[in-house]
N, C-alpha and C positions, 0 to 999 in steps of 0.2 A: 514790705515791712511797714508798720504801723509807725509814724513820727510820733513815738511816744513822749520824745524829751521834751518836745514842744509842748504837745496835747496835755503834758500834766504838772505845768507851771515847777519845771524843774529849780530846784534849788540843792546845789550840790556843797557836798560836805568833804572835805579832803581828810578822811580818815590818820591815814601814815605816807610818810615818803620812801620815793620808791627802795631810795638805798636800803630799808629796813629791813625788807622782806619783797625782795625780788622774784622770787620763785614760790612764793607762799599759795601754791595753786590746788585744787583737786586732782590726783592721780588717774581714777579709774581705771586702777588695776587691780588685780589679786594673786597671789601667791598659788602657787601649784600644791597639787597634794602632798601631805606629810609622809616621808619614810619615817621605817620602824624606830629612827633615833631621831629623826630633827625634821623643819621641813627644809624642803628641795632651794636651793637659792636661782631658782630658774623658777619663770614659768613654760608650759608645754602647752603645742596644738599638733590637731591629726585633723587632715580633710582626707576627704573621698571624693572624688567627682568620675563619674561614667560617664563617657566619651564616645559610647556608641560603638557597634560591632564589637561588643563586649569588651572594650579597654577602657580597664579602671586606673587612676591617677591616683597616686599616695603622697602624702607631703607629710611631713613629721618634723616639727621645726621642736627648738629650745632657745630661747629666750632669756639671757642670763640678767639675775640685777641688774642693778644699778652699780657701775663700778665694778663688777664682778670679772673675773678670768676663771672656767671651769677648767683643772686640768681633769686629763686623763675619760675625756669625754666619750661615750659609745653608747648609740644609738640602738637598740637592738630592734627592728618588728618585725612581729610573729604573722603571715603572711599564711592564712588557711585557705585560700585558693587555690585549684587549681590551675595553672596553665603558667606561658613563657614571660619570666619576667625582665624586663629593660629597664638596666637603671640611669637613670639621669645625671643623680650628683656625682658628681669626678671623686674619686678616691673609695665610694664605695663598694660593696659588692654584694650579690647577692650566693646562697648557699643553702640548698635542700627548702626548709620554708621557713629561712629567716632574711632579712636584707639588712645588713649592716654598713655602717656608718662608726669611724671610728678618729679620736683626734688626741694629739699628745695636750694643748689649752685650745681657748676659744682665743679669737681673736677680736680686738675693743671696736663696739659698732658693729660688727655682722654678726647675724644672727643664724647657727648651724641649722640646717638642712636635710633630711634625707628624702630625696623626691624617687620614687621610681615606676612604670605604669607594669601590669598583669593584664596581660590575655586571654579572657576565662569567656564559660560559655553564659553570662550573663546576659539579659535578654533587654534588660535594664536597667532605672536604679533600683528598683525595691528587689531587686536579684542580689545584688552585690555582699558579699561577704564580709562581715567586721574584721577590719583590724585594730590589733591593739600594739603598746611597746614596752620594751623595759629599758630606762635610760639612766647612764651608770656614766659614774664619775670619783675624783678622789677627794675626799676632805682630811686635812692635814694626815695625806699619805695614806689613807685607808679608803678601802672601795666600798663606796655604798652605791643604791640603786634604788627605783622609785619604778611602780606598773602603772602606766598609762590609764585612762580609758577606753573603750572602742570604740571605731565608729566605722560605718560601715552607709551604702547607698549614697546619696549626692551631701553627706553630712558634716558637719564640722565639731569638732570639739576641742575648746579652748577658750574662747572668750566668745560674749554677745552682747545687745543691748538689751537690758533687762526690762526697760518700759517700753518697750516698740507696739507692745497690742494697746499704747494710751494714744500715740501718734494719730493723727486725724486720717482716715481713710473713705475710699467709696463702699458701702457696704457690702454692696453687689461681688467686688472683686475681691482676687484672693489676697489670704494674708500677706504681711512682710516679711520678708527672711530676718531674722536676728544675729544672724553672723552673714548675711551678702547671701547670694548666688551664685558661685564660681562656673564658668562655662569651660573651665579646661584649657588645653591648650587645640587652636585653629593651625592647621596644617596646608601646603599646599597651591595652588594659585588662590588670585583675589575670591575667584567664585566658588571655587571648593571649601575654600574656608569659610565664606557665606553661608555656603549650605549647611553648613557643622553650626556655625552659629545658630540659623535658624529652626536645626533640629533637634537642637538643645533650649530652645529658649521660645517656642511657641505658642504655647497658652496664654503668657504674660503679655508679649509683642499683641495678641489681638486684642484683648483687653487694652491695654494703654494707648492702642492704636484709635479703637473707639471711643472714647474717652477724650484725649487730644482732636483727631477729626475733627469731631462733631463741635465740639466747640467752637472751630473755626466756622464750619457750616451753618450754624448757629446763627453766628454774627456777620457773616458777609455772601454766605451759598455756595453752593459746590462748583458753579460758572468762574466765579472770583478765586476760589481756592485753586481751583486746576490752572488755573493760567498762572498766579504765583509758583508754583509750582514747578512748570515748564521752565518759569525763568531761569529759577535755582538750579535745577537739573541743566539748564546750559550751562551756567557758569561754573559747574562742578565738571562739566567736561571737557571744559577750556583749560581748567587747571591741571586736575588728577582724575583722569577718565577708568584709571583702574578700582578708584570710588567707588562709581557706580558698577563695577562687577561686583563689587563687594554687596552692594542693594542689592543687583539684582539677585543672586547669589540668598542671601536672609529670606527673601522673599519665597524664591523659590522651594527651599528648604523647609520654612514654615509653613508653605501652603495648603498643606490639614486642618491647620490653624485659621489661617487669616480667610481661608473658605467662607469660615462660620460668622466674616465680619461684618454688621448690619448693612457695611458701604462697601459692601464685595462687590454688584453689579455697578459700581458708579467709580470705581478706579482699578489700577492691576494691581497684582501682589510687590512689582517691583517697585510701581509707582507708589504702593504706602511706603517703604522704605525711605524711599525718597525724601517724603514727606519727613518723615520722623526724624531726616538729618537737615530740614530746614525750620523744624518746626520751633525751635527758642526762636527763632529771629521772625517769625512770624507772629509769636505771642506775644514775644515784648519788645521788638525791634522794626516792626515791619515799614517799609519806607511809605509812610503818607503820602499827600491822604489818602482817606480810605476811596476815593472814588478815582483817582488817577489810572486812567484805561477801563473802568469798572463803569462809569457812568451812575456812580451811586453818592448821596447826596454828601457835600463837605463838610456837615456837620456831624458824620461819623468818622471818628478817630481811627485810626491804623494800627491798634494793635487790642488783641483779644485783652489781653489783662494792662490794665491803663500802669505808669510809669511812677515813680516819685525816686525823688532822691534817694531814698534807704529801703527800696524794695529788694534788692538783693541785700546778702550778706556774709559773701564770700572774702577768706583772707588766706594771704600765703606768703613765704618765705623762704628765700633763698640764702642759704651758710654755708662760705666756702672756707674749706680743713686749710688748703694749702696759703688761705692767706692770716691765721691764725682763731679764724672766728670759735671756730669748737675744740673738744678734750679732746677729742681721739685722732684729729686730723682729717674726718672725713667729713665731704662735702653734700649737704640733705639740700631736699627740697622741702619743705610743709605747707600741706594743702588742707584746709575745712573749706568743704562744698556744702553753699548754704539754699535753700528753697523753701517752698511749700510740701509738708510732707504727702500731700494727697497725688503732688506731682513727681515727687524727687524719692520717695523711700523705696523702690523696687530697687534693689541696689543688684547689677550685675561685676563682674569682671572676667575677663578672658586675655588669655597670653596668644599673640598671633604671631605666626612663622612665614613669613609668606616666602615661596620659594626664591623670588628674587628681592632680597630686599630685609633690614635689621628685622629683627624679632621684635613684637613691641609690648606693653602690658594695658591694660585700658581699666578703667570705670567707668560703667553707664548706667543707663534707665534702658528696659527694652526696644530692641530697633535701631537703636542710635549706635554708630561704630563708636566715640566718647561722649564723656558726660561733658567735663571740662579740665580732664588733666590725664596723662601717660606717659611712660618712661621705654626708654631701649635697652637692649643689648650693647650700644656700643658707650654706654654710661650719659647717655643726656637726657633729663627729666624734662617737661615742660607744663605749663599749665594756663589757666586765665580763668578772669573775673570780666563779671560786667563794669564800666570805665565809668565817667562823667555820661552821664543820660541826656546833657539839654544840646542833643545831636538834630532834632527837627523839630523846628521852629520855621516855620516858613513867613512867619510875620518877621522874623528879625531875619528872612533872609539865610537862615541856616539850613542846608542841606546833607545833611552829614550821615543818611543811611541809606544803602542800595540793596538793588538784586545781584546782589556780589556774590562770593565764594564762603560758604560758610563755615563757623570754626571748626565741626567736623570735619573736613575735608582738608582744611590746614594742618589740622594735629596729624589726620590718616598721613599727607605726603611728607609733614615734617618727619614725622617719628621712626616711619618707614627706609626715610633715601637717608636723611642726615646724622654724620656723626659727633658733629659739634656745634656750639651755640654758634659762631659764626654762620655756620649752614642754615642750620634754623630762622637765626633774623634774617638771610636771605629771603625765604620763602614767604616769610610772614610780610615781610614792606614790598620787595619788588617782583615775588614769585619768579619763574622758570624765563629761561630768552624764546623758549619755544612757545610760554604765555603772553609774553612781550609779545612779539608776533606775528602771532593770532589775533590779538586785540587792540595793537595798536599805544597801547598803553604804556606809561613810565613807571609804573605802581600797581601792586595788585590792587584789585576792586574789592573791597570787602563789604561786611553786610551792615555795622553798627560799631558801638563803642563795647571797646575792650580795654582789658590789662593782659598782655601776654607776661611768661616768668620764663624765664628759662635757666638750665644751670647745668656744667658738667664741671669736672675737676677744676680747671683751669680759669672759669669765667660763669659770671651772671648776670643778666639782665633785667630789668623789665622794656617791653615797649607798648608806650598806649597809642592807643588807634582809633580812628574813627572809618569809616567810609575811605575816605579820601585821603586822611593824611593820619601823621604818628611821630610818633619822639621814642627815640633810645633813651634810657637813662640808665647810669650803672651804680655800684657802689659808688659813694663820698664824693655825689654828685649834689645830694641835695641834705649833706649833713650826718650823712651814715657812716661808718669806720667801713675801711677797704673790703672788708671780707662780711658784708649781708647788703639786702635791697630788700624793702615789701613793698607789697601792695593792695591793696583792698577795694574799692569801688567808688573813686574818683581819680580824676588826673594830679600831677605832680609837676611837669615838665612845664617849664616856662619859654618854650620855642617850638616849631611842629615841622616837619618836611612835607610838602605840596604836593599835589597829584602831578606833578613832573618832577618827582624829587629834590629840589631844592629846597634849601635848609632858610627858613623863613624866622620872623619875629614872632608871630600869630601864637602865641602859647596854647597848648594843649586845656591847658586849667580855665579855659572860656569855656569848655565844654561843662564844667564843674569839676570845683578845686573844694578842700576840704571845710572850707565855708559850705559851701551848697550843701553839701552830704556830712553833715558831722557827724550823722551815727556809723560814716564809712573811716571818717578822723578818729572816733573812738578805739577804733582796732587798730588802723594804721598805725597811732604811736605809741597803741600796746607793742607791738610787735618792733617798733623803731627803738624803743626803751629797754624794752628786754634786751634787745640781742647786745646794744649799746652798752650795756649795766654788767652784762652776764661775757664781754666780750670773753673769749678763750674758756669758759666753763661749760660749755653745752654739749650736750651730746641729744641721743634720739628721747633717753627718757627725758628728758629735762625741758625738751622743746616741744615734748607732746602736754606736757605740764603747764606751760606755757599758754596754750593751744586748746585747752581747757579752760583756760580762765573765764571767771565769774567777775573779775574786776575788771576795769580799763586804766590808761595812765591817758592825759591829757598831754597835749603839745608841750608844755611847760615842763615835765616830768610827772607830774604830782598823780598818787593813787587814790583810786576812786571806787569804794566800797558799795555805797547806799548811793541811796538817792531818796530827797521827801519829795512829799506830794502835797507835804502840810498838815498833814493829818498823823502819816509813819511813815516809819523809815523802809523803804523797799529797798531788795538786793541789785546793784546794778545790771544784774542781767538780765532782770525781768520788766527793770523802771528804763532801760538805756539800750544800748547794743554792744554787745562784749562778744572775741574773738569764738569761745563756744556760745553762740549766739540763738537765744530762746525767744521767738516770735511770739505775742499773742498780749503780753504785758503781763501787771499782776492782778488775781493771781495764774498760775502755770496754764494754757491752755492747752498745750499738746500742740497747735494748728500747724509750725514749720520753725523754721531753719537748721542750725546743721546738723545734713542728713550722713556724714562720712565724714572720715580722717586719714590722708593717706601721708606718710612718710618715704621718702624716697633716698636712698642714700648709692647715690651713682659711683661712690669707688668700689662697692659687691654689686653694683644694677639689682640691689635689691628694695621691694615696699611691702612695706606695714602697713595695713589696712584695716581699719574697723570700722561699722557704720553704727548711723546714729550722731548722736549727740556725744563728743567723749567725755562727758561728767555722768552719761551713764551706760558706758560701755564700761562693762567690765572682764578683768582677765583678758589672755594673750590676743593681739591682736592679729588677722591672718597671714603669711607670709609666700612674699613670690618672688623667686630667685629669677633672673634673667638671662644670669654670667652661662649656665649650659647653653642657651641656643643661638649658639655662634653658628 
């Protein structure tokens, strides 16, 4: 990200306070289509996604207002397929070629479901047969009813992002999806499921793979790359060796695919995978210099894309029901994942089952098991941002990035083994005793600076982290009411525990604190403010409202509309950096940040997902139930 604030001699205007107009945010959303007397007070989505050996996946969700309880709610879809259908959501059923879904009200904060898969002789997706629905409910005691659209092949209809073909792309490669990529649900051991993964998601994986590569080959060579490489791949098998099944697995699977890739003779199919789960920490993280083992000159910098304090601009949030923070009592997570869109917009996601081990949901970029956030089956969300950046400095003696274990491989063992945030911040500071162990160590090895989130009913965190060391911090630790924690992309914590675990003075905030990074401050006490302002009023809409903003609030409280430059007044999200965060300045350039929006609400282990930027995603966003795969 561009230090815009700086670059254009800001002079900031404090429009209104925040008490006036707390939630005075852009929506991006729209209303479902009109029945023959009103319209629908819901919106609706239908996916499709083929799964291979002809099984097709149906999801038919409803989406009620804001504030709304549907009674007398039923689902009906008209299922022109042939062959055996399996339904997933508990209470449904299926009957000749309809599959019903049927409820006396909705219940506040989940969002109704009818999932169920068909076994036809589809060959693949452009096989696949549309479905449509008819979804019926009672307004004051009378039964109306509203017909769906259809959709049919790997497709979705409900909501999208309406300007995705303005987003900056390679031109060579294929377009972006406008509602994601759903991969389905992964079945099976780590390697089976790889293979699903990869035989759904090929084309893209060699593309993005070449793309990434070369870049690194570009700036250091293929000698230098492979031995990085190597390291990663050790330390991923010291921690979660069932990881790399999962690579090799993708690899395998796509290899139709990754055949065709220009650096096919100069690495394996399993070893690109590899790659692509170290590849953020080698682009923006990588542990200098760049000639350390390499024998290449120290006046090349160690990471492909050079660093600044407001280069990312990821923000998330943690609300928990049971300590009063929202309306409905239920406890969300909220994530915007921010990037460049040329690297970040292939938006996939996939629900994995692995035979031993939670069910988990994921969002990525191809190749990568996550992007930077996933939720389970047994109700724990988790996520992260990039942390304070000034991790290597080797002039002032700071060493604070390794050939550690990288956050892919942390989310894969968190999300997998653990059923609650105490398990997780295990995994995350001190990993496994059989990791202990092995390495000798008091602390897991990690690769750079982070903000982990984590959150399930009961409890939430953040913990940031460097290499070496990290701080826990929780709710009404550093000024927050019991029930929220954010965080965004600098440190907080004024203390850090050592790479022997002990609980030291050395604050986290050396790394940078929100001096260093104010355009990572401008969201953080968006987000501090809101939830503070809005305590007990929130629920999913209200937070994704939020999460859209075009404005920021400053430490102090005070709201923040415009911004001059001396000449006029720009919108602050285009002159600053705001939680829906628009890279490029003014005016609009399309070039990057947030490329998704997911909501997680772990008392249904259900998320809301839309990509894009949510001030221009519009209508329902996509929906993925967790609670069946127990």
């Amino acid at each position: 990200m561009n230090q815009r604030l700086t670059k254009i001699g800001v002079s900031i205007l404090i429009l209104f306070a925040l008490m006036l107009s707390p939630l005075s945010m852009q929506t991006g959303f729209a209303q479902s289509k009109e029945t023959d007397a009103e319209k629908a007070p819901f919106m609706y989505s239908l996916a499709a996604t083929w799964e291979g050996k002809g099984i097709v996946r149906y999801r038919i969700a409803v989406q009620p207002a804001e504030d709304t309880v549907l009674e007398g709610l039923k689902i009906v879809a008209a299922n022109p397929a042939k062959g055996k259908v399996s339904v997933v959501t508990a209470g449904a059923a299926a009957a000749e070629d309809k599959v019903v879904l049927a409820m006396d009200k909705t219940t506040p904060g989940k969002v109704p479901m009818l999932e169920y898969t068909v076994l036809t002789d589809a060959a693949g997706p452009d096989a696949v047969k549309p479905v449509s629905a008819e979804i019926f409910w009672k307004d004051n005691g009378k039964d109306v009813s509203t017909k769906t659209d259809a959709v049919g092949g790997d497709g979705f209809v409900g909501g999208e992002c309406t300007v995705i073909d303005k987003y900056a792309r390679t031109p060579e490669l294929p377009k972006y999806y406008p509602s994601g990529k759903d991969l389905g649900v992964l079945t099976g051991s780590w390697y089976e499921m790889g293979v699903q993964y990869g035989e759904r998601s090929g084309r893209e994986i060699v593309d993005f793979f070449d793309y990434r590569f070369g870049a690194h080959v570009e700036k250091y060579g293929l000698k230098h790359l492979l031995e990085d490489i190597s390291r990663y791949e050790a330390q991923a098998k010291l921690f979660f060796p069932e990881g790399l099944e999962f690579a090799r697995g993708i690899g395998d699977g796509a290899e139709k695919f990754l055949s065709q890739s220009k650096f096919h003779g100069d690495i394996s199919n399993y070893l690109k995978i590899v790659f692509m789960n170290c590849d953020n920490c080698l682009f923006y993280g990588h542990p200098g210099p760049a000639d350390a083992d390499h024998g290449l000159p120290p006046s090349r910098l160690a990471d492909v894309r050079e660093t600044s304090p407001v280069q990312d601009a990821c923000s998330m949030i943690a609300l928990l029901g049971s300590k009063g923070a929202t309306a409905d009592g239920t406890s969300m997570l909220v994530h915007n994942n921010d990037g460049d869109f040329i690297d970040e917009t292939w938006r996939y996601t996939y629900i994995a089952a692995p035979t031993n081990g939670n069910a988990f949901w994921s969002s990525t970029t191809p190749g990568k098991f996550f992007d930077i956030m996933g939720a389970n089956n047994q109700g724990l969300a988790m996520a992260l941002t990039v942390g304070g950046n000034k991790t290597w400095i080797p002039s002032q003696n700071i060493y604070e990035r390794a050939f550690g274990v990288t956050f892919q491989y942390i989310l894969l063992k968190a999300l997998s083994t653990a059923k609650s945030v105490p398990e997780a911040l295990e995994l995350v500071t001190v990993a496994t005793p059989e990791y202990r162990k092995a390495t000798g160590r008091k602390t897991l090895l990690r690769t750079r600076h982070n903000n982990y989130i984590m959150l399930d009913k009961n409890e939430a965190l953040v913990v940031e982290v460097t290499a070496n060391r990290y701080a826990v911090r929780r709710p009404g630790d550093y000024g927050e009411d019991p029930g929220y924690i954010v965080a965004t992309n600098h440190f907080v914590a004024d203390h850090s525990y050592d790479v022997n675990n002990e609980k030291t003075e050395f604050p986290m905030t050396f790394f940078g604190d929100d001096v260093y990074a104010p355009m990572s401050a401008t969201r953080y006490y968006t987000g501090f403010w809101q939830a503070k302002m809005n305590f007990g009023k929130l629920d999913a809409d209200k937070i994704r409202k939020i999460w859209t903003s075009h404005s920021y609030i400053t430490k102090k409280g005070e709201l923040v509309e415009k911004i001059t430059d001396g000449k006029q007044w720009i919108s602050a999200h285009l002159a600053s950096n705001t939680v829906c965060s628009h890279d490029g300045g003014y005016p609009e350039s399309y070039i990057g940040s947030t490329t998704d929006t997911k909501i997680v609400t772990v008392d249904f282990n259900q998320v809301r997902y839309s990509v894009g930027r949510p001030c221009e995603y519009e209508g329902m966003p996509r929906i993925f139930d967790l609670h069946p795969y127990k």
